[in-house]
N, C-alpha and C positions, 0 to 999 in steps of 0.2 A: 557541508557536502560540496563536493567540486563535481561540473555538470561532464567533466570529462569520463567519472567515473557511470554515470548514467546508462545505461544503452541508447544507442542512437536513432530510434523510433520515441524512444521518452525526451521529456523536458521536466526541470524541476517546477510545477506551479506556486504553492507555496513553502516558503520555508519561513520557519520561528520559531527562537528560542524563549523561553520566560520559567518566573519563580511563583508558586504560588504564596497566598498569604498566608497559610499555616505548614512551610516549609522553608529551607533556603535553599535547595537542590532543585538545580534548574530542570526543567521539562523539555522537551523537543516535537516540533510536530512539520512533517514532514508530508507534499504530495506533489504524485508526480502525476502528468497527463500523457496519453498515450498522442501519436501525431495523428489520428484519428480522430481525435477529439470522442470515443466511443468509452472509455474505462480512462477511469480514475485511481490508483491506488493512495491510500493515505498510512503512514505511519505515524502512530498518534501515541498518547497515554492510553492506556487502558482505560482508566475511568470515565475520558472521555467518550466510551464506547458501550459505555453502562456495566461495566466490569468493577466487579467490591474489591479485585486484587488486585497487587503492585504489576507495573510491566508496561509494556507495550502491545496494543495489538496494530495487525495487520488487516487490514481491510482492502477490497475491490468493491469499485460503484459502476456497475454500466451503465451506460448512457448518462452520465452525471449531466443534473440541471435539466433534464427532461422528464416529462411527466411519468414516461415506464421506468424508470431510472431502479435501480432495484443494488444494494447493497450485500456484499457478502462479508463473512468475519473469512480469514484465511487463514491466522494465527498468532496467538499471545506467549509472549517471551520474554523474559525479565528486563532485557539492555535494551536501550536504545539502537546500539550501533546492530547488536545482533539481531532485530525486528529487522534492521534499512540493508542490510547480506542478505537477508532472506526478498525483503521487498524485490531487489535487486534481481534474483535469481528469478522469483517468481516472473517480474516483467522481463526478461530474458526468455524463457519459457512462452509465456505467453503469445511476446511476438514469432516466437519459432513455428506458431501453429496457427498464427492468427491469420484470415487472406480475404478481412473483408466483415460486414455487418453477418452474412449467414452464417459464419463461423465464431461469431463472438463466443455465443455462449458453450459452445465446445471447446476452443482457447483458452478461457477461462475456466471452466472448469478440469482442462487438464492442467493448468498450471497450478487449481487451488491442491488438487492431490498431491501433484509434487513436493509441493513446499509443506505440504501437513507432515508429512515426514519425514523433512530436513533434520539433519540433528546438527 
């Protein structure tokens, strides 16, 4: 991921690649922090998400590392690359509506609509 393709409110927090032990297909696990420091987005494995299917999902965390801190799923998709287009759009979205803590959770939850049905 090149941090150019980002939106410029986001930063990449972590990025890693790896193989599991009963696989050789690599995994991808992707998060990005808002400049807020208020929402987290991760594109992760599914499984890491407690999901029994193939894929990735998409998740948002508010207030990540704080004790209200509250998680949401936003959506699961086969690809990698296809989860991190949608992550993308969603934190796109996100910042178009976002203008502060009072606003989070309406931000958020209009971005989580948008992207449920991306196709």
């Amino acid at each position: 991921m090149d941090d150019e393709d980002v939106p410029s409110q986001w930063r990449i927090e972590t990025e890693r690649n790896y193989n599991t032990t009963d696989s050789d297909r690599e995994l991808r696990y992707l998060t990005y922090r808002h400049e807020s420091d208020d929402l987290r987005v991760k594109v992760a494995p599914a499984s890491l998400e407690g999901d029994s299917h193939p894929g990735y999902a998409l998740t948002a965390t508010s207030y990540p590392g704080l004790e209200l801190s509250e998680t949401k799923p936003v959506r699961t998709v086969l690809t990698f690359d296809r989860c991190n287009r949608i992550a993308l759009e969603f934190m796109q979205l996100f910042s178009a509506r976002y203008d502060g803590p009072g606003t989070l959770e309406d931000a958020l939850e209009y971005a989580r609509r948008r992207t449920a049905d991306h196709r």
